[in-house]
N, C-alpha and C positions, 0 to 999 in steps of 0.2 A: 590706453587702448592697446591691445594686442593684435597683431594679426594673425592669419589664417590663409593657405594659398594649396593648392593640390602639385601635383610635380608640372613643372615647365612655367608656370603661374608667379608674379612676385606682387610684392608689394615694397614700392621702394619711395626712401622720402625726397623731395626734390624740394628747392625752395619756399618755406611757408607753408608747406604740403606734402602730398604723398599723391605716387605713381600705380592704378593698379591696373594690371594685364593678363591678362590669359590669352595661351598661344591659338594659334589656328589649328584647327581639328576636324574630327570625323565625329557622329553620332555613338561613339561605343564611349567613348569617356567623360565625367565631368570633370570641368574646369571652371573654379572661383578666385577669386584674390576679394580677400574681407579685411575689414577692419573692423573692431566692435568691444565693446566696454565691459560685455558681460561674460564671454568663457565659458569658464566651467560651473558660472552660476545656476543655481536654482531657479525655474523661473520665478519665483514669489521675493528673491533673495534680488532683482535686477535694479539698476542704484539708481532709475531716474522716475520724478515723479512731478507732478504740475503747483505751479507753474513753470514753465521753459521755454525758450527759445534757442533756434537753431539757425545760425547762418553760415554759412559760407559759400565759395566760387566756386566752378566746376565745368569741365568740358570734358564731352567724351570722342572716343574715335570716327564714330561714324551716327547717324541721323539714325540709323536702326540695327543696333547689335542683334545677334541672333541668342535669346535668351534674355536674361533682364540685368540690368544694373540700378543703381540709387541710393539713397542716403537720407536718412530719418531713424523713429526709433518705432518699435516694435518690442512686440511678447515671446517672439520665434516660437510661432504657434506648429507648425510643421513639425518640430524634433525632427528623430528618425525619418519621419515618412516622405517628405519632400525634400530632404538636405537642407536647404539656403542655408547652409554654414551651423545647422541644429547639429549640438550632440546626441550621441546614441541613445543616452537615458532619460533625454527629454521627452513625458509624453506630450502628444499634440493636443491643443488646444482652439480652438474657435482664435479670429486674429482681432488683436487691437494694435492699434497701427496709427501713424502720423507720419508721412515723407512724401519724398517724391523719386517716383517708379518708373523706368521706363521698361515695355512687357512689349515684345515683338511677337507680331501678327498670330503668331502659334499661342499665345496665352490668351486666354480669358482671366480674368481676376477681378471677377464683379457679381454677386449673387444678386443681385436687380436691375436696375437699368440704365446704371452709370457705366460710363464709357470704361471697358476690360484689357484695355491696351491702347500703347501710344505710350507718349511720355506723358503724365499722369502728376498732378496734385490730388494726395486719397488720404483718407481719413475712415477706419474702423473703428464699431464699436461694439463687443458683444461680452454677455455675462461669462463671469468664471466658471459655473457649474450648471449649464444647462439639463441635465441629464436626462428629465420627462422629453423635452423638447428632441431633443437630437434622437433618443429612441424614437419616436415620430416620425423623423426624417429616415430614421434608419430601417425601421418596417414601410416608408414608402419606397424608397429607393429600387429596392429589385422591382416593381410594377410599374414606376412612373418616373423616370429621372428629373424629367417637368417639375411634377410638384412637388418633389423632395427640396428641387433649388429652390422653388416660391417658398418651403416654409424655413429653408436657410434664410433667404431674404428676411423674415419674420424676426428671426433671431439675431442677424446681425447687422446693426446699422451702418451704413457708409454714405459719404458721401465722396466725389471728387468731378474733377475736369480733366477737358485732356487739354493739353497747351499748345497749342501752335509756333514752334522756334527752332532754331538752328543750335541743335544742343552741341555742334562741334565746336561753337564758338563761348568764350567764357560770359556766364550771366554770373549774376547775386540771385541766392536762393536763400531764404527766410522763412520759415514758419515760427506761429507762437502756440504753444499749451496750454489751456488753463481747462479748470476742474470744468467749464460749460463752452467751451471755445475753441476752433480751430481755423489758424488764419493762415496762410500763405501769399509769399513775393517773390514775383522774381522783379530785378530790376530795380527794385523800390516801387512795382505797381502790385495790387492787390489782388490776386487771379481767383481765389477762392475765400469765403469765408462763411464757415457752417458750425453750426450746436452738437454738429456729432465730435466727441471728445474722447479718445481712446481709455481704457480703465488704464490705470497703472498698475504695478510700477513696468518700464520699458528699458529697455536699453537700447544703447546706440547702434545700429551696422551703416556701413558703406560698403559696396561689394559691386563686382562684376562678375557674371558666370555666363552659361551656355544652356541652362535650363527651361523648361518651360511646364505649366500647370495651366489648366482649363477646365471650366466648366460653363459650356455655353447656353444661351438662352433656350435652344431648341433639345436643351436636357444632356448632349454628349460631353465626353469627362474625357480630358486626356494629361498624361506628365509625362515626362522624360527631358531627354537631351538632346541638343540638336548639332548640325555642322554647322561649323564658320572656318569659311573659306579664307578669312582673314583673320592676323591678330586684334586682338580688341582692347583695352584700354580707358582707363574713368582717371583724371586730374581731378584734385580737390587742391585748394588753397583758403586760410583763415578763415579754419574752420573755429568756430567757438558756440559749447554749447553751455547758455548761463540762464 
């Protein structure tokens, strides 16, 4: 794994684990502290495929960071256009995804009717090259933001929960992969368990930042960066992905 941190940001390893932070600020800068397995990969080139499993422990600063933090694996469909830690010459992609996200009140991150925020067990899933489809969306969008997101929904499957806990204190977090399967734990109890199965291949991140994306039910779109009037902070310990 390598990391990734913007200036004042670290990622530092602490016993069994690693420490990551990003300082307190204004809305004019972003700030991430990442980890992640893929780099300078291609996305088609990213080294994880199903079956897998992902566990490890985790606690972070506060019950609700301003922006999102998590740990699972992903396509880093954004590239360029939203950051989360995407290189410049990634282009964007529809997301297929497996973690767990927490997204403060400024995100939406759900194109149907699963919960878009909170701290979040989610699971995507949609094709590599929609192309018909997405021009679809894309000649609906300036007339209807509504139903451009209904025929996102159409395209990409998801499922999740949102979890009710005290993320400052350390839980066990678990999900499993397989080609028709996606299961999630914390604790060793079973919070979610759904058929939507992300495509591969994915790579791993862990990250905290200050970001936020939206696209909410009554059709409004919003991204940017927000303030946090405090440092923020994500603990991982025995992580292992086999």
């Amino acid at each position: 794994m390598k990391s990734k941190h913007t200036p004042g940001a670290n990622v530092d390893t602490i016993p069994n684990g690693f420490h990551l932070s990003i300082p307190d600020g204004n809305n004019q800068s972003y700030r991430l502290a990442q980890l992640d397995d893929y780099a300078q990969l291609a996305r088609r080139h990213f080294p994880t495929h199903p079956p897998r499993t992902l566990s490890l422990r985790a606690r972070a600063s506060a019950e609700s960071i301003p922006g999102t933090w998590g740990f699972g694996l992903w396509n880093d469909p954004f590239g360029f256009s939203f950051g989360f830690g995407g290189t410049p010459w990634r282009v964007p992609a529809l997301p297929n995804a497996i973690w767990f996200f927490h997204a403060s009140k400024e995100n939406y991150l759900s194109f149907g009717k699963k919960p878009g925020n909170g701290f979040l067990a989610q699971s995507f899933r949609s094709p590599t090259f929609p192309l018909g489809r997405l021009l679809q969306v894309g000649t609906t969008l300036p007339f209807s933001r509504t139903k451009a997101r209904a025929s996102m929904s159409e395209i990409v499957e998801e499922d999740g929960v949102r979890l009710g806990m005290d993320v400052t204190k350390w839980h066990a977090y678990r999900f499993e992969w397989s080609q028709m399967r996606s299961a999630f734990w914390v604790d060793d109890e079973l919070v979610l368990e759904t058929s939507v199965s992300p495509r591969p291949p994915l790579g791993l991140v862990i990250w905290v930042d200050n970001q936020f994306a939206a696209w909410r039910p009554d059709g409004k779109i919003g991204f940017g960066i927000l303030e946090n009037t405090e440092p923020a902070w994500l603990d991982i310990k025995d992580l292992d992905l086999s």
